[in-house]
ROTI-531086 format. One record per residue: residue number from 1; residue in three letters; x, y, z of N, C-alpha, C, O in turn. Coordinates in pm, whole numbers. Each point is the difference from the previous one (the first is absolute). Layout:
drenlum volum n_px n_py n_pz ca_px ca_py ca_pz c_px c_py c_pz o_px o_py o_pz
NUM ALA X Y Z X Y Z X Y Z X Y Z
...
***
This chain:
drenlum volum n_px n_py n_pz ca_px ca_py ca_pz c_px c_py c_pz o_px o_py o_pz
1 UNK -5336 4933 -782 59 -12 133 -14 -142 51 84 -67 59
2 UNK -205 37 -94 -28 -163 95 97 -98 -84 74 -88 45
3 UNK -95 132 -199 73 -55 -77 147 -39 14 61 -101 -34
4 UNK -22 216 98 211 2 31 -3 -61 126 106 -57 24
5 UNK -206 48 83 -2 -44 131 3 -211 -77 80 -83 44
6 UNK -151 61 -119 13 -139 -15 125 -3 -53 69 -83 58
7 UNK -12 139 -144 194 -49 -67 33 17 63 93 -82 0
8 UNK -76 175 148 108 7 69 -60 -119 102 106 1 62
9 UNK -170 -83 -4 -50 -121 56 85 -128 -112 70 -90 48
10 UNK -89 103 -163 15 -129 -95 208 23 7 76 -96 -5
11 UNK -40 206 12 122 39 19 61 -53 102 95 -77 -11
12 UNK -148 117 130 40 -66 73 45 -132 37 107 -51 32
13 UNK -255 2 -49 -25 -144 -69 128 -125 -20 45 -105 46
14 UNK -29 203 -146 133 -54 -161 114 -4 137 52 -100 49
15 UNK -35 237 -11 83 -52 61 74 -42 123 120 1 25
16 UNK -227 -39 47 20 -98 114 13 -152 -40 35 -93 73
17 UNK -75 88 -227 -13 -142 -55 163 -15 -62 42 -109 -37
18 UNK 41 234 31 141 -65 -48 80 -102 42 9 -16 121
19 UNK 68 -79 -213 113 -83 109 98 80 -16 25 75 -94
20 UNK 51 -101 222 162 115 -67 87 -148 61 9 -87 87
21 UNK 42 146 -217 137 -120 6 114 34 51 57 106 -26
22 UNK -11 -198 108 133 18 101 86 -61 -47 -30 -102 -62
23 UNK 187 146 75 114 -88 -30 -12 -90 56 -62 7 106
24 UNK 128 -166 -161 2 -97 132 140 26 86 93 68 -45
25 UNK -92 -127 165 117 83 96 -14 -151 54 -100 -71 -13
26 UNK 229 33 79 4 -99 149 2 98 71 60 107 12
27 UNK -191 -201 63 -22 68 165 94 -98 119 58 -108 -14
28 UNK -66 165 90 59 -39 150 -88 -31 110 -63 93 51
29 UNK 54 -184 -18 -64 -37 134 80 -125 71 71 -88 -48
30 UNK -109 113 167 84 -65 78 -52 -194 15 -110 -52 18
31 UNK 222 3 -33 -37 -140 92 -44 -13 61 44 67 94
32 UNK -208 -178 -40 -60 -16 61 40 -158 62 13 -110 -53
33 UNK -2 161 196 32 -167 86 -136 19 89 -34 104 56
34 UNK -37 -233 -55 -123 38 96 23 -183 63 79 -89 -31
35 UNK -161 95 103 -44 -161 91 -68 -93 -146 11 -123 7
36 UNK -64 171 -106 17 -86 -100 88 -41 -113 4 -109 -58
37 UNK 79 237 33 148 -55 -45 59 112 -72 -25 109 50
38 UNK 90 -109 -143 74 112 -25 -15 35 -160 8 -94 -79
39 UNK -24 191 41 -8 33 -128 44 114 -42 -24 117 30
40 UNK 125 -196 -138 90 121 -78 -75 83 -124 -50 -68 -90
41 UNK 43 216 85 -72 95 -33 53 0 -216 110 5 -56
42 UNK -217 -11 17 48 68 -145 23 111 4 -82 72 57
43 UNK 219 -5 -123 39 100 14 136 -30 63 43 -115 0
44 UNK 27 220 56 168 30 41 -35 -64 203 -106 23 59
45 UNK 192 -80 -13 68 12 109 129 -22 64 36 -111 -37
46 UNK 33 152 98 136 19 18 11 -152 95 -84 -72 54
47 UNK 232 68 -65 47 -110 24 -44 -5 229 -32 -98 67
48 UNK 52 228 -25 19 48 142 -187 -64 38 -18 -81 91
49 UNK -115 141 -189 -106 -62 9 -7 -152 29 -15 -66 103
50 UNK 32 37 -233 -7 -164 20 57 -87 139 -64 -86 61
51 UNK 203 134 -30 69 -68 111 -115 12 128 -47 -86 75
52 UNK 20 270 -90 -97 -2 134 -144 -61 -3 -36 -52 106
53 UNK -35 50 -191 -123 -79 -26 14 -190 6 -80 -82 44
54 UNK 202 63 -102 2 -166 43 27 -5 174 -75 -56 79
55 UNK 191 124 -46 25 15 150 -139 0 74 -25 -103 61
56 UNK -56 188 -58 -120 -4 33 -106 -105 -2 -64 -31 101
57 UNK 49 -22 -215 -82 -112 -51 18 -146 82 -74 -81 56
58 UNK 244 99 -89 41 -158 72 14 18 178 -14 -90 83
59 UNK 43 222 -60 -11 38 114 186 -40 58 32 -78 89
60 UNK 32 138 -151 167 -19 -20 67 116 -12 -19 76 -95
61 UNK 104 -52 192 95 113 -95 124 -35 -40 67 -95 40
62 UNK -27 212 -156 63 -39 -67 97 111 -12 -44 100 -57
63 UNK 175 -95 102 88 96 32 88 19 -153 1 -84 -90
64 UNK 54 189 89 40 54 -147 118 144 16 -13 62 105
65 UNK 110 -15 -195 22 75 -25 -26 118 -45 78 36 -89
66 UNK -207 80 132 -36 65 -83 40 54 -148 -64 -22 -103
67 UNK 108 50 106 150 117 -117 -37 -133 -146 -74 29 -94
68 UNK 136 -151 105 -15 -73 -141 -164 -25 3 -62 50 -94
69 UNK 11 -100 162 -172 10 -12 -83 113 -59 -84 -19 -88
70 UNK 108 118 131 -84 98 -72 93 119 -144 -41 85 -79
71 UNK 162 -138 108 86 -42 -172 -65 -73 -92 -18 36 -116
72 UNK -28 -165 175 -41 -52 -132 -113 29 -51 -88 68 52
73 UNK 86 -143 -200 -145 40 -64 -109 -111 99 13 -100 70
74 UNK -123 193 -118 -147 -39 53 -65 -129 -119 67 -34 -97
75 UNK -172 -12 119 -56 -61 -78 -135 2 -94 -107 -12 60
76 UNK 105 22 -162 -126 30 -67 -53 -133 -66 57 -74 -80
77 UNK -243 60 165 -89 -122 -49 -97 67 -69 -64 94 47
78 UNK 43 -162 -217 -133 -10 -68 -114 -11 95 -85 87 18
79 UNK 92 -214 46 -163 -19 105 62 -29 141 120 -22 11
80 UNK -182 23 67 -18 -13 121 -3 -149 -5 -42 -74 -88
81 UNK 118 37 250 43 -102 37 -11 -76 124 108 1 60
82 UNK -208 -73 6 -79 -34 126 87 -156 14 19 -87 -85
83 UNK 14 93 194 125 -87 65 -84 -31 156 -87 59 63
84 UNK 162 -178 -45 -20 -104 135 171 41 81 92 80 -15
85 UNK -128 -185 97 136 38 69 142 -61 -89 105 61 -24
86 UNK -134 -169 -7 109 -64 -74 36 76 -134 111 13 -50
87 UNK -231 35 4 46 61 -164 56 160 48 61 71 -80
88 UNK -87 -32 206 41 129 21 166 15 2 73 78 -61
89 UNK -42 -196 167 117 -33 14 90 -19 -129 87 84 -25
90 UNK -102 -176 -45 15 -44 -101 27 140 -138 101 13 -69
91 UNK -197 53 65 31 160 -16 83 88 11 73 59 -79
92 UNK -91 -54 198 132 82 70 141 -34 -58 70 75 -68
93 UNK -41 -210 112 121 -50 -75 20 27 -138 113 35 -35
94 UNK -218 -46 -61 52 13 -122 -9 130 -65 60 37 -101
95 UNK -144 32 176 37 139 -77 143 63 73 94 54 -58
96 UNK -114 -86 228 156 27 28 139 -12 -68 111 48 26
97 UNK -169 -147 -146 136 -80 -27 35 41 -166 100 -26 -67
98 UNK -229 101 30 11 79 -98 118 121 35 96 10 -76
99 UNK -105 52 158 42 152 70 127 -71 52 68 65 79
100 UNK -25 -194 -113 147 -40 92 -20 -7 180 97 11 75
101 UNK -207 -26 -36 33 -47 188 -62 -98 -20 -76 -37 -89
102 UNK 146 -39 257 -56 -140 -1 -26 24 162 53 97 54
103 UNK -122 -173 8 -103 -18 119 92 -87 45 25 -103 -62
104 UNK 56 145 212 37 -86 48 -85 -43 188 -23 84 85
105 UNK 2 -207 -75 -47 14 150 91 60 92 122 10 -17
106 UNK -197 35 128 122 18 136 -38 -90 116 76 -63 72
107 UNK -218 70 -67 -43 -93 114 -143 -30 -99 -53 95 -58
108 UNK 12 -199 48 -104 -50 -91 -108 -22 114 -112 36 -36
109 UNK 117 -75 134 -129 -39 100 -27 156 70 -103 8 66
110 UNK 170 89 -74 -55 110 25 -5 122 -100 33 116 25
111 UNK -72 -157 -118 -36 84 -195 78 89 -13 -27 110 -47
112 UNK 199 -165 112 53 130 -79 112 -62 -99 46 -114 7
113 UNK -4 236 -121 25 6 -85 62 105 -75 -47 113 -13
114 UNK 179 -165 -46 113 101 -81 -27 23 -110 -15 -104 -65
115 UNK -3 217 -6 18 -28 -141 139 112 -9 0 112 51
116 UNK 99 -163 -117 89 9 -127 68 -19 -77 8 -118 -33
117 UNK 94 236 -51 33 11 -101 44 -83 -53 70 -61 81
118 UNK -62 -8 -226 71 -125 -61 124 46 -66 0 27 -120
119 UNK 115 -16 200 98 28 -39 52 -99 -133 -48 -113 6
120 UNK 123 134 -107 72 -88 -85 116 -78 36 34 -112 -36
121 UNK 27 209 126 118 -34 -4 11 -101 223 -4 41 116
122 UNK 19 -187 -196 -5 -86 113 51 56 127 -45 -33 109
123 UNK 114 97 -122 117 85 157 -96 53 86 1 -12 123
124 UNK -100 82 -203 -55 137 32 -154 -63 46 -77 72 64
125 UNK 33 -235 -107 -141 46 -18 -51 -104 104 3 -123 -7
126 UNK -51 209 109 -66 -35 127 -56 -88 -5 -8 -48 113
127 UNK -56 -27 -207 -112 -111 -37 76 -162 30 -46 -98 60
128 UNK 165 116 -121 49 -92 27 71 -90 103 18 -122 7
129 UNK 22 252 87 12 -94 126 -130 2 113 -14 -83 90
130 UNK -50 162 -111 -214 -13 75 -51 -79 -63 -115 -4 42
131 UNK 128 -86 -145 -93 -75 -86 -59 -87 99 62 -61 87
132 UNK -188 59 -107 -76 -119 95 12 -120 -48 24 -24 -118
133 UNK -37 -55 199 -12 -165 2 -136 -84 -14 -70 -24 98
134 UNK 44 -12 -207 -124 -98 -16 58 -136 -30 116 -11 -42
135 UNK -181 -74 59 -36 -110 -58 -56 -33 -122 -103 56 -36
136 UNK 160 -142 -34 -48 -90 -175 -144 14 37 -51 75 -83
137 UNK -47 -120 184 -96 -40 -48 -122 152 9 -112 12 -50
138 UNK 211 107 151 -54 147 29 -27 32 -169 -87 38 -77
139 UNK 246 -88 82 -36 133 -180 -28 -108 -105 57 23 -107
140 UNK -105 -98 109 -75 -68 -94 -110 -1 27 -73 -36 -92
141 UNK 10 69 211 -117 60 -4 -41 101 -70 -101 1 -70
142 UNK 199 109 89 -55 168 -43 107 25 -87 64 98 35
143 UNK -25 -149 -130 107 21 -74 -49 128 -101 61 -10 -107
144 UNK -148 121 108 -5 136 -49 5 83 90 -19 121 -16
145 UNK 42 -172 112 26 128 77 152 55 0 96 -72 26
146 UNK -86 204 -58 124 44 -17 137 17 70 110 51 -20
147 UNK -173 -118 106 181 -39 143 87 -42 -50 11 -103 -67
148 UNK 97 217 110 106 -124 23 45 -76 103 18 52 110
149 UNK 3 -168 -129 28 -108 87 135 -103 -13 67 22 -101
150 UNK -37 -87 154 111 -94 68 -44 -157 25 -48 -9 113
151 UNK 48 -56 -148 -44 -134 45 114 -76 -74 71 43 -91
152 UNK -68 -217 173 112 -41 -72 -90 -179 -32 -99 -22 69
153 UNK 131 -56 -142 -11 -132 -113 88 -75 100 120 17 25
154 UNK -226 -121 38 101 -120 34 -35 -86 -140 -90 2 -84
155 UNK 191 -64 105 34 -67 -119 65 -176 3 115 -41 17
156 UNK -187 -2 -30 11 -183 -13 120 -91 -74 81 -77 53
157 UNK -102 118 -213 86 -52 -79 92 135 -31 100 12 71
158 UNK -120 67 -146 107 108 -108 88 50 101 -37 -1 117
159 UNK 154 47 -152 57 101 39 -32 113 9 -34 51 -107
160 UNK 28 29 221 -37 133 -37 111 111 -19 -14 120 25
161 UNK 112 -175 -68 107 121 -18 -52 7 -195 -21 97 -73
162 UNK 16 -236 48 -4 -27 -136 -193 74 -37 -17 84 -89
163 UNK -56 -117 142 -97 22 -6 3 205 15 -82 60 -69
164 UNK 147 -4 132 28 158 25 49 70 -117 -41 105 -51
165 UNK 137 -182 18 45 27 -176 -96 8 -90 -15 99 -72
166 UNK -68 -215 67 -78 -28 -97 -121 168 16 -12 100 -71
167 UNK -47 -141 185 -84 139 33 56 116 -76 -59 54 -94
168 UNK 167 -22 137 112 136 -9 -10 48 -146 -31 114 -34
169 UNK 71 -251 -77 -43 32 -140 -129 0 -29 -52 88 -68
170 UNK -2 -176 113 -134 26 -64 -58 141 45 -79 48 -81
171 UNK 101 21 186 -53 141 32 87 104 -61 -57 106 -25
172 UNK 187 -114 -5 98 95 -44 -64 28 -141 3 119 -33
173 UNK -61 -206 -57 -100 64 -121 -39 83 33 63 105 -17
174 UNK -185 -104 80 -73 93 6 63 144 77 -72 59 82
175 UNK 218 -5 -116 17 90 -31 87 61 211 -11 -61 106
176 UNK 76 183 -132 90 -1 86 -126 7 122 -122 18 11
177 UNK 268 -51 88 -129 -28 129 -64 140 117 55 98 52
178 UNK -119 -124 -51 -77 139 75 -46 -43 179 -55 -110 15
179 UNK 75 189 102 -114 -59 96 -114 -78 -4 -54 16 -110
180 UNK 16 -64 154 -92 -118 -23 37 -108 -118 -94 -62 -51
181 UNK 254 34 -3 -25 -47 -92 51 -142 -2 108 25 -54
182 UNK -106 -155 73 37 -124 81 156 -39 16 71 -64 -78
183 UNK -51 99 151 94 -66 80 4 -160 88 -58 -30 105
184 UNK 150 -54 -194 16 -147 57 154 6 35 88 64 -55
185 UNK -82 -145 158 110 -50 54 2 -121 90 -100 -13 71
186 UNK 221 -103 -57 -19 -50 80 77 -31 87 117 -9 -39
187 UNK -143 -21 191 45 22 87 58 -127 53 92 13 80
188 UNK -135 -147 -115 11 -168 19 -43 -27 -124 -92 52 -64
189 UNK 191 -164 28 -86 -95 -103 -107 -40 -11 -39 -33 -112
190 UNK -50 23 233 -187 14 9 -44 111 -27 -100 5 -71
191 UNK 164 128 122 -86 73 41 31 160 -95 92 82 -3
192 UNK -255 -101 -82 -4 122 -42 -50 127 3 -121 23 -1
193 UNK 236 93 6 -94 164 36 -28 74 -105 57 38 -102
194 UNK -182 -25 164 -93 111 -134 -46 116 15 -98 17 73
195 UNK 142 57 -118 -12 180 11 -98 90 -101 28 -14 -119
196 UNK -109 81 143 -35 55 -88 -198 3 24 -76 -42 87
197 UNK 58 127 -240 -140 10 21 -99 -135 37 26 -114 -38
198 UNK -131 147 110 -77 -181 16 -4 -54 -155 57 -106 -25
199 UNK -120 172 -72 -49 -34 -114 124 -108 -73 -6 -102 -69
200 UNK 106 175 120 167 -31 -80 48 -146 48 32 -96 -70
201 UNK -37 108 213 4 -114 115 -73 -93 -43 58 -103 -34
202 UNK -179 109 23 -136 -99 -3 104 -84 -122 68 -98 28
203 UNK -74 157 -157 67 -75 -115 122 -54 22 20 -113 -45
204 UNK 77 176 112 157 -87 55 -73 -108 108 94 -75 26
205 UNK -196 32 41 -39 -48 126 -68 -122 -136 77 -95 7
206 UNK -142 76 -75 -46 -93 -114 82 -34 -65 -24 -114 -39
207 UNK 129 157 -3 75 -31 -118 121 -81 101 85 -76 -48
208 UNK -96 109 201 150 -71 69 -98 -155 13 47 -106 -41
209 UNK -164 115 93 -46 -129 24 -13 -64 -124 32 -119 5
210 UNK -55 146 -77 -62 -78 -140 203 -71 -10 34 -117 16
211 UNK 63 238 -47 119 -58 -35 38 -94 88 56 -101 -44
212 UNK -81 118 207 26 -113 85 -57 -135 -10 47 -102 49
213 UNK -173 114 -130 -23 -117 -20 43 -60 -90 20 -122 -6
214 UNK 1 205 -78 101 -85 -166 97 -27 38 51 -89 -68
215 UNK 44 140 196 146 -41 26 -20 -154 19 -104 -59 25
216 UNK 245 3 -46 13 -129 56 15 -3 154 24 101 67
217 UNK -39 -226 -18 35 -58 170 116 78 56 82 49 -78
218 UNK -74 -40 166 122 58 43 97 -127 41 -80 -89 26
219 UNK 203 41 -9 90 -120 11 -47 -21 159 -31 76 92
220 UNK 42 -209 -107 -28 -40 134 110 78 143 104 51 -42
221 UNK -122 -45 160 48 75 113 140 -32 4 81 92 2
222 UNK -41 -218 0 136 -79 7 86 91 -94 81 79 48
223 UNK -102 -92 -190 14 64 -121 32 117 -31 96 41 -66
224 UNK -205 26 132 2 159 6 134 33 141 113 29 -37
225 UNK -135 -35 148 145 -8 61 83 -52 -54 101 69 13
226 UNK -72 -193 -94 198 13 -51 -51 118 -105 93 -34 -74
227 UNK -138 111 21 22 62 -106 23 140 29 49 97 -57
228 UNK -104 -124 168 31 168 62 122 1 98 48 96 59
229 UNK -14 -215 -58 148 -20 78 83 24 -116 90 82 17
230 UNK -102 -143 -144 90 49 -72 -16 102 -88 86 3 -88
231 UNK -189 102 84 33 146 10 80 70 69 79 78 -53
232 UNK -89 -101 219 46 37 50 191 -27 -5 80 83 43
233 UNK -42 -217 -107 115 -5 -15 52 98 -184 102 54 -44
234 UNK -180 -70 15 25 67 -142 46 138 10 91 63 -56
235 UNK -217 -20 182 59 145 63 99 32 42 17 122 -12
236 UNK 66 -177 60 78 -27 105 138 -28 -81 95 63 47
237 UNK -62 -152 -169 55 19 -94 21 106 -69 110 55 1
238 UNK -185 -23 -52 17 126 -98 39 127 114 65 93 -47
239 UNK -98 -88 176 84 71 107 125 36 -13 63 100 -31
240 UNK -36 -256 78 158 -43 -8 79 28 -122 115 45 9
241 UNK -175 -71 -125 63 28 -131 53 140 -17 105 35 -54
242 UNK -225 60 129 13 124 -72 63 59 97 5 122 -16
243 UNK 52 -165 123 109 53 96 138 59 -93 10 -61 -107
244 UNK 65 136 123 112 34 -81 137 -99 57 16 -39 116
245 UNK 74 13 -232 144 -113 64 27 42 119 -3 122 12
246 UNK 27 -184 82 149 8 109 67 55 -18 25 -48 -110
247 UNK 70 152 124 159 8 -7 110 -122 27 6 -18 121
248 UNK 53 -41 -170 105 -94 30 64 -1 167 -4 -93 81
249 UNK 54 210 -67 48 67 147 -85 -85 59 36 -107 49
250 UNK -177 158 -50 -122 -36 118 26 -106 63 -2 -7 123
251 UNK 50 -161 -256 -92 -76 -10 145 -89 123 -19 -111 48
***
């Protein structure tokens, strides 16, 4: 008896000492925004989380369409991810931009903020006529942050109609064009506009100065007026040319 009273003790024993092995699974927990900063969770969180945990953090809201937001997919991190204010921001944008939205301001001195959809098709896609306005030296500051932006290249020596071309091919490689994807044009022979992601910008914003400096002088002022006087007559010719005959009667 005392005997079976100790195996069933050593039994026991055994097995409170088992490991039991679990499938591995992603877990879910939520984004944490606190007064020391924000950290994205290993494991799944939806795109609707993140917006509200940065909103919080930076102390901003950020207005949205429900319906495509909680459409899209969520995001899954290996490790966990502890962010400041700038890298939070900075975040936001680029996983946004994974899922196709882009962050547009509405009023920036009072934290509010649009996010949407990146339409393809130019007609349709809201981004492009809200695009904000920075300055060369804004987004050469923060040139990873995922905005899109608008800024335009004064310009010394080059042409910038000629200089817009040049851009145009060198970006048309890299394949058909998408939202955020650079847009040059120019508007004056100085003056050049740049569209598109900062990252995209930053490189058209280096590559216009560097080419402006390789351009030659521009013709002295005297020079440059007769030459644009006689554009203007060249125009003005080929007008006249392409008028159709008189009738005889008329004349």
């Amino acid at each position: 008896m005392r005997r079976l009273a100790v195996l069933m003790v050593l039994a026991a024993a055994t097995a409170e000492a088992q490991q039991v092995v679990v499938p591995a699974s992603i877990s879910r927990s939520a984004v944490q925004a606190t007064k020391d900063g924000l950290v994205l969770p290993a494991g799944e969180f939806t795109v609707a989380e993140l917006i509200d945990a940065v909103a919080t953090f930076l102390c901003r809201n950020y207005l949205f369409d429900a319906a495509p937001i909680l459409r899209a997919q969520g995001f899954t991190l290996q490790r966990s991810i502890a962010l400041d204010a700038l890298g939070s921001e900075e975040m936001l944008y680029a996983l946004l931009s994974t899922r196709d939205f882009a962050v547009l301001p509405l009023d920036e001195l009072r934290g509010l903020y649009q996010i949407v959809s990146l339409d393809p098709d130019p007609r349709r896609n809201e981004v492009l006529v809200s695009t904000p306005w920075r300055s060369n030296e804004d987004i050469l500051r923060r040139p990873h942050l995922r905005e899109i932006v608008v800024t335009a290249v004064d310009l010394e020596r080059a042409d910038a109609q000629v200089l817009a071309n040049t851009l145009r091919g060198a970006f048309a490689a890299q394949g058909p064009w998408r939202p955020g994807g650079l847009i040059a044009s120019a508007s004056d022979r100085r003056w050049l506009t740049l569209h598109g992601y900062r990252e995209v910008v930053a490189q058209a914003i280096a590559f216009a100065r560097q080419f402006d400096r390789l351009s030659p002088p521009p013709p002295p002022e005297p020079l440059l007026r007769r030459l644009q006087s006689l554009e203007r007559e060249v125009a003005e010719l080929k007008r006249l040319l392409g008028r159709p005959p008189v009738p005889a009667e008329r004349r």
